[in-house]
N, C-alpha and C positions, 0 to 999 in steps of 0.2 A: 504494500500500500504506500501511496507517496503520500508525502505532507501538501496539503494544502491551502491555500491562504486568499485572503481578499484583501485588498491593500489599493490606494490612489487608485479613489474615485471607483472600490467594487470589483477595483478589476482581478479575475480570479487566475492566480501561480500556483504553478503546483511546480516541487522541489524533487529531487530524486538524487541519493547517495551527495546532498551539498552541493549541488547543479540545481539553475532554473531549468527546466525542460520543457514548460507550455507557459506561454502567457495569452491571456484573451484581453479583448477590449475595454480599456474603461466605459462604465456608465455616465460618470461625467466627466468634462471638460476643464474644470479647474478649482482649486480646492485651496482659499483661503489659507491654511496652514502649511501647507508643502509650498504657497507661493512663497510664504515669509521663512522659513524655518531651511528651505530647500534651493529656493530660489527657480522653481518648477514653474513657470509659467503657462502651462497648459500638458495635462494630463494626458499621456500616451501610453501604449503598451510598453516601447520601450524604455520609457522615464521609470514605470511598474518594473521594469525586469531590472536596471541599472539601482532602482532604488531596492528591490530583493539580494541583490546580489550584494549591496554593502552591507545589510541585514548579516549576512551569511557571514563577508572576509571580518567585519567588527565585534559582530555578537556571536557569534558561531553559530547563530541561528540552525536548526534542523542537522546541525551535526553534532559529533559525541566532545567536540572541543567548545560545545555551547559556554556560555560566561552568565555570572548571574552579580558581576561585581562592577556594573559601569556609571555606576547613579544615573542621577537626573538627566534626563534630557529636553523635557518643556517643565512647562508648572503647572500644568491644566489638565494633564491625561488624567486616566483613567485608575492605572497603577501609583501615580505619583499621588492621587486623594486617597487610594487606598492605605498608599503607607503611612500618611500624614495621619489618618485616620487611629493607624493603628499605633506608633508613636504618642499620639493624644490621650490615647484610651478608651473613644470613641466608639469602636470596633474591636469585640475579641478576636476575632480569626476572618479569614477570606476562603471564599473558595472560587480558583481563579483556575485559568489553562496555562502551560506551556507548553510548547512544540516539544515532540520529545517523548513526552510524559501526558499528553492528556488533561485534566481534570486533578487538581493540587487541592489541598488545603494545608493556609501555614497563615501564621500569627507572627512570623516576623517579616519586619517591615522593607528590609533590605531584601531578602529573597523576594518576597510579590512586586517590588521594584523593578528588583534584579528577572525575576520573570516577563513581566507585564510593558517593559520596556521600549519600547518600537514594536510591539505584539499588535499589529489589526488584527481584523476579524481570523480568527484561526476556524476551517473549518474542519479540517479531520489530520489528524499525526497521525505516527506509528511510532514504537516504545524506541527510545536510544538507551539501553541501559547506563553510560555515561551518565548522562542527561536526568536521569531518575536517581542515580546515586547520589549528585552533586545535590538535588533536593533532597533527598531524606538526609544528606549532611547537613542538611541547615534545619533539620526537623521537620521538615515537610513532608504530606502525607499523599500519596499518589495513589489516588482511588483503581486506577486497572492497569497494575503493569506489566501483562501480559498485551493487551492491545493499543494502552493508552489513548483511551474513550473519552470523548468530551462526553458529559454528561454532569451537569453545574446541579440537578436536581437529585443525583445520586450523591454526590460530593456534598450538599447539604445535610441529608438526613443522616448520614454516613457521621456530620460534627456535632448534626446532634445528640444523635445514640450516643456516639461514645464518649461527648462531652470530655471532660478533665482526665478520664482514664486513660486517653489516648495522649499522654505528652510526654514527647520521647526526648524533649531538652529541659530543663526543669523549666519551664513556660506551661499556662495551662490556656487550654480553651475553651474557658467561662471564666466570668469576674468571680462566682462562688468558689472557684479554687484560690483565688488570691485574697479573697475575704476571710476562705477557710483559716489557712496559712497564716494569717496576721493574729490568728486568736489563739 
């Protein structure tokens, strides 16, 4: 199975062995952020493929040399509220995707960064064991590592169940373990 992705303006990449091997059309024409951040002035296939492909040589995106240590890249994404979030207190845990690996949940703030980071739409991976060790090093929980399955509603009930019992760095994920712990 290759990984596949949607990225500038929808348009659907799919990856194979760290190679782009298909790009299709964007849906749109031009995208406010890639013009300022990128300097993209109008959305192509291959602005989509050139821009997939620094994904891949910076982040190791879809391959087993993936990185989950590059911080910030805007201020506004999606990963970067989620970490702030968690940082604040805000939020016990995430349950988010990385290429790779599927469907994660983890409570610190640098891995769902470090994951979430240049991340558009992911629509389907296949498992990098790499990639899945490097998260459960950071205590991250990878809901199917046999096919790494996006599935954000499995990965939920999955933190609920198992709540606090499930913390394999002394972090817990519910406020009631940290409330436990102070008494």
């Amino acid at each position: 199975m290759p990984h596949v992705m949607e990225l500038f303006g929808k348009t659907r990449v799919v990856v194979k062995d760290g190679k782009v091997v298909e790009v299709g059309e964007p849906m749109a024409e031009w995208c406010p952020v890639f013009s300022k951040t990128a300097g993209v002035s109008k959305l192509t296939a291959q602005e989509a493929k050139k821009n997939m492909e620094y994904r891949i040589r910076e982040l190791g995106m879809f391959t087993p040399q993936r990185r989950f240590d590059h911080g910030v890249f805007v201020n506004f994404g999606v990963s970067e509220i989620l970490m702030t979030a968690l940082r604040r207190g805000l939020l016990d845990t995430t349950v988010t995707v990385c290429d790779g690996a599927g469907t994660v949940i983890s409570n610190d703030p640098g891995l769902v960064q470090g994951m979430g980071a240049l991340m558009s739409g992911l629509v389907e991976t296949e498992p990098i064991p790499e990639v899945i060790a490097g998260i459960e090093e950071r205590a991250g929980i990878v809901i199917d590592k046999e096919k790494a399955s996006i599935d954000q509603v499995r990965g939920l009930e999955k933190s609920l169940r198992d709540g606090i019992q499930e913390h394999r760095s002394k972090r817990c994920f519910s406020r009631r373990c940290s409330e436990a712990s102070s008494h």
